[in-house]
Every structure is written in C-alpha cells, then in structure tokens.
VOSE-294983 format. One record per atom (N, C-alpha, C): x, y, z; residue in three letters. Coordinates in steps of 0.2 Angstrom, whole numbers, plus 5000, padded with zeros to 4 digits. Example, Ala and Ser with C-alpha at 12.3 -4.5 7.8 and 13.67 -1.06 7.14 Angstrom:
// VOSE-294983
506649725039Ala/506249785039Ala/506649845039Ala/506449895035Ser/506849955036Ser/506450005039Ser/
This chain:
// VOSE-294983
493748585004Unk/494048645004Unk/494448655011Unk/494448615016Unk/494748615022Unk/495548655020Unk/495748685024Unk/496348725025Unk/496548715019Unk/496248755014Unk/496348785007Unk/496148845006Unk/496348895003Unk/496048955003Unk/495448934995Unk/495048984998Unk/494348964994Unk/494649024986Unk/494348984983Unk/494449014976Unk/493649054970Unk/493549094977Unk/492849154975Unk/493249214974Unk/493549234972Unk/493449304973Unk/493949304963Unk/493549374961Unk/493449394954Unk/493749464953Unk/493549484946Unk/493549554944Unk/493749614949Unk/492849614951Unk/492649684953Unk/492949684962Unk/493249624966Unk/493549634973Unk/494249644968Unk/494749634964Unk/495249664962Unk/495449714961Unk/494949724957Unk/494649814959Unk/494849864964Unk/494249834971Unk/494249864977Unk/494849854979Unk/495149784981Unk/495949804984Unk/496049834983Unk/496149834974Unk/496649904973Unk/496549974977Unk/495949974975Unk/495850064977Unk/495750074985Unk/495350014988Unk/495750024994Unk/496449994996Unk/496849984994Unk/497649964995Unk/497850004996Unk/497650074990Unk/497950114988Unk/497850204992Unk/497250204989Unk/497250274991Unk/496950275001Unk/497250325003Unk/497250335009Unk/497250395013Unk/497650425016Unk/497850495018Unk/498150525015Unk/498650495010Unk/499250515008Unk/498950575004Unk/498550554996Unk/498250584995Unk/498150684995Unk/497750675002Unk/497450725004Unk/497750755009Unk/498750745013Unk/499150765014Unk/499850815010Unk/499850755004Unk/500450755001Unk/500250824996Unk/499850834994Unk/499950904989Unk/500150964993Unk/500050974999Unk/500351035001Unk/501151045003Unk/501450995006Unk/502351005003Unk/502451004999Unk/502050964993Unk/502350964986Unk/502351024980Unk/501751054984Unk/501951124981Unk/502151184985Unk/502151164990Unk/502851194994Unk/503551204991Unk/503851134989Unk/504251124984Unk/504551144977Unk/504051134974Unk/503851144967Unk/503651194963Unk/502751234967Unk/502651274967Unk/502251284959Unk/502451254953Unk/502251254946Unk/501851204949Unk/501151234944Unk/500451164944Unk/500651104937Unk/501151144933Unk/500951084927Unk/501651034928Unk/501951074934Unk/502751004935Unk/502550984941Unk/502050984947Unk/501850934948Unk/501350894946Unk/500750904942Unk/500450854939Unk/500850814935Unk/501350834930Unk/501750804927Unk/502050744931Unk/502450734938Unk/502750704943Unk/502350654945Unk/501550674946Unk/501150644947Unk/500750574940Unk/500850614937Unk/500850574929Unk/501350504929Unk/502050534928Unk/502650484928Unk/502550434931Unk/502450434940Unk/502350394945Unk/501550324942Unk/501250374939Unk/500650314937Unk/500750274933Unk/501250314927Unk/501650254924Unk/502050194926Unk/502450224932Unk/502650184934Unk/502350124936Unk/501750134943Unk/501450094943Unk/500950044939Unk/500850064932Unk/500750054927Unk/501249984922Unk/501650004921Unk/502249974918Unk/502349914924Unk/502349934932Unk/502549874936Unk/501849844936Unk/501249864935Unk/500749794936Unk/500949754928Unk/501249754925Unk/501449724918Unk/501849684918Unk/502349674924Unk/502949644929Unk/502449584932Unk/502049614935Unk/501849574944Unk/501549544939Unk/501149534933Unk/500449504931Unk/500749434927Unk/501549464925Unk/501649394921Unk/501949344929Unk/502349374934Unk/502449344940Unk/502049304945Unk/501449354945Unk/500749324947Unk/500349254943Unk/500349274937Unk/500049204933Unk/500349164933Unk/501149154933Unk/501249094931Unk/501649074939Unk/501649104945Unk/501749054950Unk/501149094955Unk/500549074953Unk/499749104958Unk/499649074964Unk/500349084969Unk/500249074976Unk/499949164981Unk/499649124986Unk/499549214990Unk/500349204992Unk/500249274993Unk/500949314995Unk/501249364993Unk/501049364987Unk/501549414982Unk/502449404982Unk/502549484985Unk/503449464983Unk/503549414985Unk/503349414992Unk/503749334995Unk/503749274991Unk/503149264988Unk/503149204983Unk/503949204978Unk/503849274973Unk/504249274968Unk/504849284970Unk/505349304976Unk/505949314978Unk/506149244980Unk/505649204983Unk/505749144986Unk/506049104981Unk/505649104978Unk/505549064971Unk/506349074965Unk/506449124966Unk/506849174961Unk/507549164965Unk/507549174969Unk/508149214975Unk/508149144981Unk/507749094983Unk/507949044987Unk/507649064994Unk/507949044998Unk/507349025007Unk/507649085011Unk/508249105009Unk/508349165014Unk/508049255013Unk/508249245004Unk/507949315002Unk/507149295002Unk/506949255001Unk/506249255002Unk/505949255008Unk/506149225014Unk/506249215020Unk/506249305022Unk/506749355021Unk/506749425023Unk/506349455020Unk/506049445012Unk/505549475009Unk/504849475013Unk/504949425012Unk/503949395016Unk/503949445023Unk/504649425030Unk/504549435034Unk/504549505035Unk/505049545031Unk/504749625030Unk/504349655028Unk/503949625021Unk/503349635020Unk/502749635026Unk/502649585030Unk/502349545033Unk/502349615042Unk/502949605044Unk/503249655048Unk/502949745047Unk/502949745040Unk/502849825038Unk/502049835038Unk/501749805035Unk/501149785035Unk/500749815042Unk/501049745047Unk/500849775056Unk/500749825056Unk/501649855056Unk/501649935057Unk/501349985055Unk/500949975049Unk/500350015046Unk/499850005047Unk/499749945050Unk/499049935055Unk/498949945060Unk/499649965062Unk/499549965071Unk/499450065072Unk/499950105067Unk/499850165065Unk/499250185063Unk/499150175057Unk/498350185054Unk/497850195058Unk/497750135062Unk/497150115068Unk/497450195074Unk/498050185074Unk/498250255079Unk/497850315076Unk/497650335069Unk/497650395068Unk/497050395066Unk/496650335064Unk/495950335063Unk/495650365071Unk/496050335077Unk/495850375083Unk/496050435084Unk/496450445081Unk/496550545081Unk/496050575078Unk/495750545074Unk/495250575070Unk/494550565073Unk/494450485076Unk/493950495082Unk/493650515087Unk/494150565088Unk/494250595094Unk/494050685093Unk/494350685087Unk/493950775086Unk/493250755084Unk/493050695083Unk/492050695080Unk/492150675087Unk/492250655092Unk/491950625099Unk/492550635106Unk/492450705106Unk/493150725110Unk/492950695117Unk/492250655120Unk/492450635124Unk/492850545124Unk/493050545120Unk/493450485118Unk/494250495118Unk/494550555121Unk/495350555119Unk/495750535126Unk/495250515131Unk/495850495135Unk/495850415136Unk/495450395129Unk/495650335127Unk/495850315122Unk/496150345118Unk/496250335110Unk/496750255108Unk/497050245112Unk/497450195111Unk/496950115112Unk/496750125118Unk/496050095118Unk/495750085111Unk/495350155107Unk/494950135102Unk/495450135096Unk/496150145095Unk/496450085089Unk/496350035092Unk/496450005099Unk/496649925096Unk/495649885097Unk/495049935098Unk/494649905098Unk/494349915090Unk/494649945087Unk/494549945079Unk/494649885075Unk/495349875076Unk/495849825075Unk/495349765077Unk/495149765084Unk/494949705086Unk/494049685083Unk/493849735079Unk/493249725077Unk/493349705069Unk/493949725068Unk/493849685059Unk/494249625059Unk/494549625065Unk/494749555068Unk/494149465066Unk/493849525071Unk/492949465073Unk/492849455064Unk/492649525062Unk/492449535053Unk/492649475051Unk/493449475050Unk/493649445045Unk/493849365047Unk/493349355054Unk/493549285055Unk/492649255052Unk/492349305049Unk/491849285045Unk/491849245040Unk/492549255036Unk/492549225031Unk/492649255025Unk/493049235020Unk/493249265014Unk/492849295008Unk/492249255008Unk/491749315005Unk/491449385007Unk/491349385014Unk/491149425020Unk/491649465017Unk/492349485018Unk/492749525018Unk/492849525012Unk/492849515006Unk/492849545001Unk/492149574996Unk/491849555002Unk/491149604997Unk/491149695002Unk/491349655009Unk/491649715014Unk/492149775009Unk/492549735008Unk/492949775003Unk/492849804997Unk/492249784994Unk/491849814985Unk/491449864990Unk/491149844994Unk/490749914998Unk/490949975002Unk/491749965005Unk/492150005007Unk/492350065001Unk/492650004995Unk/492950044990Unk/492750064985Unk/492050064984Unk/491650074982Unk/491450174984Unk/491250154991Unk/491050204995Unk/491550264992Unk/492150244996Unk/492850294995Unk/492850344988Unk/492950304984Unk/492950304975Unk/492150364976Unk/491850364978Unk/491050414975Unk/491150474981Unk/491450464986Unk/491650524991Unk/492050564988Unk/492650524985Unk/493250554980Unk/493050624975Unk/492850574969Unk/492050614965Unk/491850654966Unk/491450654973Unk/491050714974Unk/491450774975Unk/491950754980Unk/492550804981Unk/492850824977Unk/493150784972Unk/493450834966Unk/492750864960Unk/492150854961Unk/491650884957Unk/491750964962Unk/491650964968Unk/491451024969Unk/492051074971Unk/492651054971Unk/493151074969Unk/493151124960Unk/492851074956Unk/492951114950Unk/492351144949Unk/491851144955Unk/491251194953Unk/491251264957Unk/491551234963Unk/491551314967Unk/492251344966Unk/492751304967Unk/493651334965Unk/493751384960Unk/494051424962Unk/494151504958Unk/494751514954Unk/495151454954Unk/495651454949Unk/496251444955Unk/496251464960Unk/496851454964Unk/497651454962Unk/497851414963Unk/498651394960Unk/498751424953Unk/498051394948Unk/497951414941Unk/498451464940Unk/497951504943Unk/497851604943Unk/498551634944Unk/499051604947Unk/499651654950Unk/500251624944Unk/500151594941Unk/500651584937Unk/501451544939Unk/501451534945Unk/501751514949Unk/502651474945Unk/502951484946Unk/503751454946Unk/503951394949Unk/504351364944Unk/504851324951Unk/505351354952Unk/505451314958Unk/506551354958Unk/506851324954Unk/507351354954Unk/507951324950Unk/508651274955Unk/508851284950Unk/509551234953Unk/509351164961Unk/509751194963Unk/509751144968Unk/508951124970Unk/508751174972Unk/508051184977Unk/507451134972Unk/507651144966Unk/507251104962Unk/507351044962Unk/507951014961Unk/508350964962Unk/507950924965Unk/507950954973Unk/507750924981Unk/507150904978Unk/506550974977Unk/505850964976Unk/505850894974Unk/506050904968Unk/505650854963Unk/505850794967Unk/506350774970Unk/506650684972Unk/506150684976Unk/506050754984Unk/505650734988Unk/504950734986Unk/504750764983Unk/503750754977Unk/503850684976Unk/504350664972Unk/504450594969Unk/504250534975Unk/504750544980Unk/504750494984Unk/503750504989Unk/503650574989Unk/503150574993Unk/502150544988Unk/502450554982Unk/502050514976Unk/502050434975Unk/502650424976Unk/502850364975Unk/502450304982Unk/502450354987Unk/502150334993Unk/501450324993Unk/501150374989Unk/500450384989Unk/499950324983Unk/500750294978Unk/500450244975Unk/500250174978Unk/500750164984Unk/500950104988Unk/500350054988Unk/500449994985Unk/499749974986Unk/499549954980Unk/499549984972Unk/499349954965Unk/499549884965Unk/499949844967Unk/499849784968Unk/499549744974Unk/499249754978Unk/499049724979Unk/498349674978Unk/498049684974Unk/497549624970Unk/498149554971Unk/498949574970Unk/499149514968Unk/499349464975Unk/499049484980Unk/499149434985Unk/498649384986Unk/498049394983Unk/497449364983Unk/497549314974Unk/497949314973Unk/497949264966Unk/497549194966Unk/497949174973Unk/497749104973Unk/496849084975Unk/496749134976Unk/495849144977Unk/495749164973Unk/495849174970Unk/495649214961Unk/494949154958Unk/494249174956Unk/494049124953Unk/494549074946Unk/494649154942Unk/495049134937Unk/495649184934Unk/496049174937Unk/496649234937Unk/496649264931Unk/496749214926Unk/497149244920Unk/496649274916Unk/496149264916Unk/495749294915Unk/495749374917Unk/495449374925Unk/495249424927Unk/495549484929Unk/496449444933Unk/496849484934Unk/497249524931Unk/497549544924Unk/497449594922Unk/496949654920Unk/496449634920Unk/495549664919Unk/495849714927Unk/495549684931Unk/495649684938Unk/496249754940Unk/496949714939Unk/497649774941Unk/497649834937Unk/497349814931Unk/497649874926Unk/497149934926Unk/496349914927Unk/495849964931Unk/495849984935Unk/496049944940Unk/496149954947Unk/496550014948Unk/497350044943Unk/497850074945Unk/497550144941Unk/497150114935Unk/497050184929Unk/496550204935Unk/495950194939Unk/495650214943Unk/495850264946Unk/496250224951Unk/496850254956Unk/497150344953Unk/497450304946Unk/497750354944Unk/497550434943Unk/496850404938Unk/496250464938Unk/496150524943Unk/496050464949Unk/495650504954Unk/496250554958Unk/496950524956Unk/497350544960Unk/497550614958Unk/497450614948Unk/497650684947Unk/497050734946Unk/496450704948Unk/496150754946Unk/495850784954Unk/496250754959Unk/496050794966Unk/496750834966Unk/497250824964Unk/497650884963Unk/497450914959Unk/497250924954Unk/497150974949Unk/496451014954Unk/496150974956Unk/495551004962Unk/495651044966Unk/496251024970Unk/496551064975Unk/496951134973Unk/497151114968Unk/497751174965Unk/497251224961Unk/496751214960Unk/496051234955Unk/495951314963Unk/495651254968Unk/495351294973Unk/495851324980Unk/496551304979Unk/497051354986Unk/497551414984Unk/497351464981Unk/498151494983Unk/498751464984Unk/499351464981Unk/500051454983Unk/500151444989Unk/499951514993Unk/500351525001Unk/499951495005Unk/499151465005Unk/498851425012Unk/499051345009Unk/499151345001Unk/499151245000Unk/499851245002Unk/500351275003Unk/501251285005Unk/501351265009Unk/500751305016Unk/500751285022Unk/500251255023Unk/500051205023Unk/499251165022Unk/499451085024Unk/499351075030Unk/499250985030Unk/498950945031Unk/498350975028Unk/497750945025Unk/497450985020Unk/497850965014Unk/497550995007Unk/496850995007Unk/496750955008Unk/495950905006Unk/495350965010Unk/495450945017Unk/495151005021Unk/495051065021Unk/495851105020Unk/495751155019Unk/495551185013Unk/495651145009Unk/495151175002Unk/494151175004Unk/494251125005Unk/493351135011Unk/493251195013Unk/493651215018Unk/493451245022Unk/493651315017Unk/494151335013Unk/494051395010Unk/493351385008Unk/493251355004Unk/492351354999Unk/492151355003Unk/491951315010Unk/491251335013Unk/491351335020Unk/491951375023Unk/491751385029Unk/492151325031Unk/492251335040Unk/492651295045Unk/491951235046Unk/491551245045Unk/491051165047Unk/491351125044Unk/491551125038Unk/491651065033Unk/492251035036Unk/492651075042Unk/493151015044Unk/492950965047Unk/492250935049Unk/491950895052Unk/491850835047Unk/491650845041Unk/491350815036Unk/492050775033Unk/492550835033Unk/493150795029Unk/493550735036Unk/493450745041Unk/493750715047Unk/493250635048Unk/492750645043Unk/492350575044Unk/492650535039Unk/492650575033Unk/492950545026Unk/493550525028Unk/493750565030Unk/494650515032Unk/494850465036Unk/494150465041Unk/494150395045Unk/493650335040Unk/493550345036Unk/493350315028Unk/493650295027Unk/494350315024Unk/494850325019Unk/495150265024Unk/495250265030Unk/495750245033Unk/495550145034Unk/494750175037Unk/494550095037Unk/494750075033Unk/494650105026Unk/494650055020Unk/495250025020Unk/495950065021Unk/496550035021Unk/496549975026Unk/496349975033Unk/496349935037Unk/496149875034Unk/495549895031Unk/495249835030Unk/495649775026Unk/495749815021Unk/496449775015Unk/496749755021Unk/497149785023Unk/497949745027Unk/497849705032Unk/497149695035Unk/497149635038Unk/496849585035Unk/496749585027Unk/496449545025Unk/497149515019Unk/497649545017Unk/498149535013Unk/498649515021Unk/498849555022Unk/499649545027Unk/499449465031Unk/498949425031Unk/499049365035Unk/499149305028Unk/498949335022Unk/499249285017Unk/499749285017Unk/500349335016Unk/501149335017Unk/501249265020Unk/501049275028Unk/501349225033Unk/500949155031Unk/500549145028Unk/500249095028Unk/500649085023Unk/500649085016Unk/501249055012Unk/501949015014Unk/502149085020Unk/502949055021Unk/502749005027Unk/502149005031Unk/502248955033Unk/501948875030Unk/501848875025Unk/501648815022Unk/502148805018Unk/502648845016Unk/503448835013Unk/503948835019Unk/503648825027Unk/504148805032Unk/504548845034Unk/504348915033Unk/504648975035Unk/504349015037Unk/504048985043Unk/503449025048Unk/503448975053Unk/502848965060Unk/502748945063Unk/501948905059Unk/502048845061Unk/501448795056Unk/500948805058Unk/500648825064Unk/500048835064Unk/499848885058Unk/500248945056Unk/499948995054Unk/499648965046Unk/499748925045Unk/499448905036Unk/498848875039Unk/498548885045Unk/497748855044Unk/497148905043Unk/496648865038Unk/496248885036Unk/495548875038Unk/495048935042Unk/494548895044Unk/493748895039Unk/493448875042Unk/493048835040Unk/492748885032Unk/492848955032Unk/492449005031Unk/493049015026Unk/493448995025Unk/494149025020Unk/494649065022Unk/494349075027Unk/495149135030Unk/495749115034Unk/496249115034Unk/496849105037Unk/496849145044Unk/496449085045Unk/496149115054Unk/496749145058Unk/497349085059Unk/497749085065Unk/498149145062Unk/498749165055Unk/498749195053Unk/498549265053Unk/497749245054Unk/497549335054Unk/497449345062Unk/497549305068Unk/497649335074Unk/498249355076Unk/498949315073Unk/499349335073Unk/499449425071Unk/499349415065Unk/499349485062Unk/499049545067Unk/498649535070Unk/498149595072Unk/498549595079Unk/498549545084Unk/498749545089Unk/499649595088Unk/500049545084Unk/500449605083Unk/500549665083Unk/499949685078Unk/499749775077Unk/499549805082Unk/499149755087Unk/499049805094Unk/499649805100Unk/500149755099Unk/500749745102Unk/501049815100Unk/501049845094Unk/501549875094Unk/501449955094Unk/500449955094Unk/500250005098Unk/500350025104Unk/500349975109Unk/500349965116Unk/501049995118Unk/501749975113Unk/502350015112Unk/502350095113Unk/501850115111Unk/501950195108Unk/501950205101Unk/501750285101Unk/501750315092Unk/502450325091Unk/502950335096Unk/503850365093Unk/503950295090Unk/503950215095Unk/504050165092Unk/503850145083Unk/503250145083Unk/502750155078Unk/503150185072Unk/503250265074Unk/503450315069Unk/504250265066Unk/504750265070Unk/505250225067Unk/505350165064Unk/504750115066Unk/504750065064Unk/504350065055Unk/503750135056Unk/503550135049Unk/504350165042Unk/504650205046Unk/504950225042Unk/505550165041Unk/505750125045Unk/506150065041Unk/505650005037Unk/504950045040Unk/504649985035Unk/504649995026Unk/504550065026Unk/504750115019Unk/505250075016Unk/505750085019Unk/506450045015Unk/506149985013Unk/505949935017Unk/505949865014Unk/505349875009Unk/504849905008Unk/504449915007Unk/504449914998Unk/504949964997Unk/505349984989Unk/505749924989Unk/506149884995Unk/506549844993Unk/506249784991Unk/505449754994Unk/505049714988Unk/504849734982Unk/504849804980Unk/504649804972Unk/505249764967Unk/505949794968Unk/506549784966Unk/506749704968Unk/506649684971Unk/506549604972Unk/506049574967Unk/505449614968Unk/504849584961Unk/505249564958Unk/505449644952Unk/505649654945Unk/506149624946Unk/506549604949Unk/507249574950Unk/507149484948Unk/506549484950Unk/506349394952Unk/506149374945Unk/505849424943Unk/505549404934Unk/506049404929Unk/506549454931Unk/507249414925Unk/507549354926Unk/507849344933Unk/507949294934Unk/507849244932Unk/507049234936Unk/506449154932Unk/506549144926Unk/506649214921Unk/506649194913Unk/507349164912Unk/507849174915Unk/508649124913Unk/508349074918Unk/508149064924Unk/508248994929Unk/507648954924Unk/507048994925Unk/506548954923Unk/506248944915Unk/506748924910Unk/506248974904Unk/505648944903Unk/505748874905Unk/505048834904Unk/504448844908Unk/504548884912Unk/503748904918Unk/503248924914Unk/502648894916Unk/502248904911Unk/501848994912Unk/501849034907Unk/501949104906Unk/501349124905Unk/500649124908Unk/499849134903Unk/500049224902Unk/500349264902Unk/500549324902Unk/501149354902Unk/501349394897Unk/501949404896Unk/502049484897Unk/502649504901Unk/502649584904Unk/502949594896Unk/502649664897Unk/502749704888Unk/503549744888Unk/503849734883Unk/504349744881Unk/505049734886Unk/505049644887Unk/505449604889Unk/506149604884Unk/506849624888Unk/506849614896Unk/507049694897Unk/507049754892Unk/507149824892Unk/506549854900Unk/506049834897Unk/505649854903Unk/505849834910Unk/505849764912Unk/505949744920Unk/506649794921Unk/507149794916Unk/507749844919Unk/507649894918Unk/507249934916Unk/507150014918Unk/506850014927Unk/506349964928Unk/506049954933Unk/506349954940Unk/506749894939Unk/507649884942Unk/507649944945Unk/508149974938Unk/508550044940Unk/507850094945Unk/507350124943Unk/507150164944Unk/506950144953Unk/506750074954Unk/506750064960Unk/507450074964Unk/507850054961Unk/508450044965Unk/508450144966Unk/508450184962Unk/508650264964Unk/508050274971Unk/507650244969Unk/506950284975Unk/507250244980Unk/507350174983Unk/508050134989Unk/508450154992Unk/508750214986Unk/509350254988Unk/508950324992Unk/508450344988Unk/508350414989Unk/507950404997Unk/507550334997Unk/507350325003Unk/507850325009Unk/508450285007Unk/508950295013Unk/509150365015Unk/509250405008Unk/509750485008Unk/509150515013Unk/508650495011Unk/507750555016Unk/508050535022Unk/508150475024Unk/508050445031Unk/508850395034Unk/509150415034Unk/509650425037Unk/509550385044Unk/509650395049Unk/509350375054Unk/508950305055Unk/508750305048Unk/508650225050Unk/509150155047Unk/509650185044Unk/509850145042Unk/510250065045Unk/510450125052Unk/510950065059Unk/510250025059Unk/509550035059Unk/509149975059Unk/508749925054Unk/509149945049Unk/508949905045Unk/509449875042Unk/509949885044Unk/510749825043Unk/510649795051Unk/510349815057Unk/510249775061Unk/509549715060Unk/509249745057Unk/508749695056Unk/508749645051Unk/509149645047Unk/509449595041Unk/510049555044Unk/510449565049Unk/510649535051Unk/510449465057Unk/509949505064Unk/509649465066Unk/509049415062Unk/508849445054Unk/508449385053Unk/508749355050Unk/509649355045Unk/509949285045Unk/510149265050Unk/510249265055Unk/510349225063Unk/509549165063Unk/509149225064Unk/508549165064Unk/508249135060Unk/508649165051Unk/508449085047Unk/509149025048Unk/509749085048Unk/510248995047Unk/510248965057Unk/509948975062Unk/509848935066Unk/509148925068Unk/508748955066Unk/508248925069Unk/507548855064Unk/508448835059Unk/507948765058Unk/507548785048Unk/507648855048Unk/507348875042Unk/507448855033Unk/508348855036Unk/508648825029Unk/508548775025Unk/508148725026Unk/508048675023Unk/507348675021Unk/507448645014Unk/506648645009Unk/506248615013Unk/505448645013Unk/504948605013Unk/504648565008Unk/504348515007Unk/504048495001Unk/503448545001Unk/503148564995Unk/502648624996Unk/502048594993Unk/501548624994Unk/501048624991Unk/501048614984Unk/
C-alpha cells in the first residue's frame, strides 16, 4: 500500500462527507435575506425544493463520471480527462485554491464564535484559526481511517443537533411567518428575489458532491456510491427544508427580514437570550465539521494533478497511514498563509473562489457529454438518467447561476480574467503541457 491511497472507506463515511461537506453556516444564515426578499413561505420552500433537485439530478452526472474514471479529485479528474491538461490544470487548481480560502475563512469565523464562548481569547483570534487549522492538521496526519470515522462522528453529531432544533421549533413555534399570510412582490423586486434566494440556496447546497473526491478509497464504489451520494443529498435536503419551514413556523416577517442569524434568533424568541450561548457552540460544530471535510478532500485535488504532472511531485506522497501527508501540509499551511493576509483578502479571494466554484460543476456536466462522443467505449458501471437531455438542462442551468454569479459580483470579475491568464502563463511555461504517463 506504500504511496497509494488505502481503499477503507464505505457507505456510511459517504454519507458523512456529504452532510458535513455540506451543511454549515449557511443554512442558519441564509433564511433571513431570503425572506427579506420574498417574504411568501410556500415560494421560498418552493426555491428551496428545486435547488435540491438540482442537486439531486447532478449526483446522477458525477456518479456515472465518478465510476467509470474512480480517481481522487473530482472535477479536476473529469475536465482533465474531457478537456485536456490545461482546462484541467485550471479546474483542479481553482478548485484546490478555493478550498484554502474556505479554510482559511471558516477557521477565521469558528474564532469569532470562540471568542463570544471565551471573550478572554479575542486579542488573539487569528492565532486560534490557525491553531485550529493546525490541530486537524496533526489529526489528519493520523491516517485515513482516523479521519474518516472523525467524520461519521462529526456528521453524525451535526445531523441530531439539526433534529433537535427543528423538533423544538415545531413544538414551541406559534405559527410565525405561517400566520401573517405574507405576499411576494411583484415585477422587478421579485425578479431580484428569486435570482438572489437562488444563488444564495444554491450556495447553501455547495458540497453534495463531495463523497466523489474520495472514490478512489472507496471499498467498493459501484456498489456503495450511489447508496452513499443519493442519501447523503435526500438527507441534506430534508433537514434543510424542514429548518426553514422551523424557522418561518417560529419568527414573524419583520425580526426573520432583519435577522442574521435565523437559527439563533428563533432561540432566543422561544426561550430567552441565554440560548445564544448554546447556538454559538453549535455553530462552532457546524463549522469544525466543514473544516474537517476540506482538509481531508481539498489535498486529494493536488495529489491527483501531481501524479498526472501538474503539481509539484512531492505532493502525491502517501504516508504510511493512507493520507497524502505532503499534500495535506501544503493545503493547511496555505490556509494559514492566507489568514495571516487578513479577512478583506480572505473576503475577495472567497468571492472569486464562488465563480470557479459553479465553473467546476458546468465543467462536470460538460465533461460527461464530451467522454460519451470521445469516449464511447469507457467502461460505464452507471448511467446518468435521461441522457443526453438531462446533462444539457444541467449545462444550461449552471451556466445562468456563472452568469448570475458574475452580475451579484461584479467587482471580481478584473480578477478572475487575471487569474486565468497567469495560470495559462504557468501551465504553457512552466514545463506543464506535456503528458505524464499516469497511474
């Protein structure tokens, strides 16, 4: 098994990725602008719905993409593979790049939340992100089943916190939002709503794929990972409408409107301001779990490209324990580089990472048509349903949210035309263009 990733992990870690990949902040954020927006409970559950479909419909993309070329990496694999050493060379490295910044972010705001449980801790906060960062670090240089039993018991946790919060949501909640009969607007203002709920939904899904990084460690893929993706996302989905419906159950229109922590302050209406305590621990929950995933997925990216010659070759080493040791220092030490930057860098750098982020799913579903004219012969243990109409809805609908994400964000665009350009600089000179022989 020397510098091979170990082939242990099954069903129920599939699972966990997913749901910690997945659910995070956002969640318990995002319902307060969106019915800001919107203001109707049954058009944005509705919003809420479609998006899960979405989600839904693309793990039926990734699974026939993931079985028949079962490399870690995800998109990077399938663009590479589809699209050749530059497009996949930009995927991986954006992927890869974006990842950090959510690492390096995340650990930032796990410390904002450590800080109100332990106010004498805030004139070091930056300190306790990167000593976070460096403890799942040590963790994950345990070895590949250590981190993914870490992760069944992470996501595990998260998922019965969820639960209890939406239980007591519908046992104490007085009908809230229900009650007022509430309107959307019309014309324009709705227009807005709905794109910006879309995009901000869309965000809160981020992550249903992730089980597909870990393919190559899969005991037995074909088997397990559609079991795996498709519970993992119906989970997700579940939990995600039925904490909206929770929340809109237990806040009046005009405090969830203004409310940037839905989650809390429906707490805190049912029982008092103590409970922001309780929800401030649960969110540094939420968040570890997400950490824990992204340093355990984002060093597989760069391990692949550099065993396909588009990385630095230390990074494909494997130690003793199954993990992509070198790989995962890189990854981490980066994250704390880019803490050490500041939160303004941080903040821009996440929002150019959004663009590429949408621009790997549309690479996916881009990659699966392709392979069917390049490749027809590729052996297929799984077939996306209702080929080739489906992957083109997928297409289309990624390419509107690409666009919607550029129109939200404007401002980043001069940096993600400059960053496409310096990485073809550093693929066609720095030696990249030419194939490796591969694994």
């Amino acid at each position: 098994m020397e510098n091979k990733l170990w082939k242990v992990l099954g069903t129920t870690f599939g699972v966990a990725v997913t749901l910690g990949g997945t659910i995070g902040t956002g969640i318990l954020r995002k319902p307060g602008p969106i019915a800001a927006s919107l203001h109707d409970p049954g058009l944005i559950i509705g919003l809420w719905i479609l998006v899960a479909i979405y989600a839904l419909l693309g793990v039926s993309c990734l699974l026939e993409l993931s079985l028949s070329i079962p490399k870690a990496g995800s998109w990077y694999v399938y663009a590479e593979r589809a699209f050749g050493r530059y497009i996949g060379f930009l995927v991986g490295l954006t992927s890869w790049l974006g990842t950090v910044t959510a690492l390096g972010f995340g650990s930032y705001t796990f410390s904002e939340y450590l800080i109100i449980v332990f106010p004498v801790l805030s004139p070091y906060l930056v300190y306790c992100a990167i000593g976070i960062l460096a403890l799942l670090w040590f963790f994950h240089q345990l070895g590949v089943v250590m981190a993914g039993k870490s992760q069944e018991w992470l996501s595990g946790i998260k998922a019965l916190a969820l639960l209890l919060f939406i239980a007591i949501c519908f046992l104490y909640g007085g009908g809230g939002v229900f009650n007022e009969q509430a309107k959307a607007p019309a014309g324009l203002p709705l227009a807005t709503g709905i794109m910006t709920a879309l995009l901000s939904i869309f965000y809160a899904f981020d992550g249903w794929h992730t089980a597909s990084y870990f393919t190559e460690e899969n005991k037995d893929p074909v088997k397990s990972m559609p079991k795996s993706m498709f519970i993992g996302v119906i989970v997700v989905a579940v939990i995600y409408l039925l904490i909206n419906v929770g929340i809109l159950y237990s806040l009046p229109l005009e405090t969830l409107s203004s409310s940037k922590l839905a989650a809390a302050d429906a707490m805190k209406a049912l029982f008092g301001a103590d409970m922001g305590r309780w929800i401030t621990v649960f969110l540094m929950l939420s968040i570890l779990g997400i950490l824990n995933t992204q340093v355990m997925f984002a060093p597989r990216v760069i391990y692949s490209m550099s065993r396909d010659g588009l990385f630095f070759k230390q990074a494909e080493k494997v130690n003793a324990a199954g993990s992509p040791t070198t790989a995962t220092h890189l990854t981490v030490f980066s994250a704390c580089i880019f803490l050490l930057a500041g939160k303004e860098i941080n903040e821009r750098l996440s929002d150019i990472a959004t663009f590429f982020f949408v621009a790997s799913y549309l690479a996916g579903f881009a990659s699966l048509l392709k392979l069917r004219v390049s490749e027809p012969d590729l052996k297929r243990p799984y077939l996306v349903w209702g080929y080739p109409v489906l992957p083109w809805i997928l297409v289309i609908i990624s390419t509107l949210f690409l666009i919607g994400t550029l129109v939200t964000n404007l401002g980043s665009v001069v940096y993600v035309v400059g960053f496409i350009l310096v990485s073809f600089f550093i693929f066609k000179f720095g030696g990249l263009s030419s194939p490796k022989n591969k694994a």
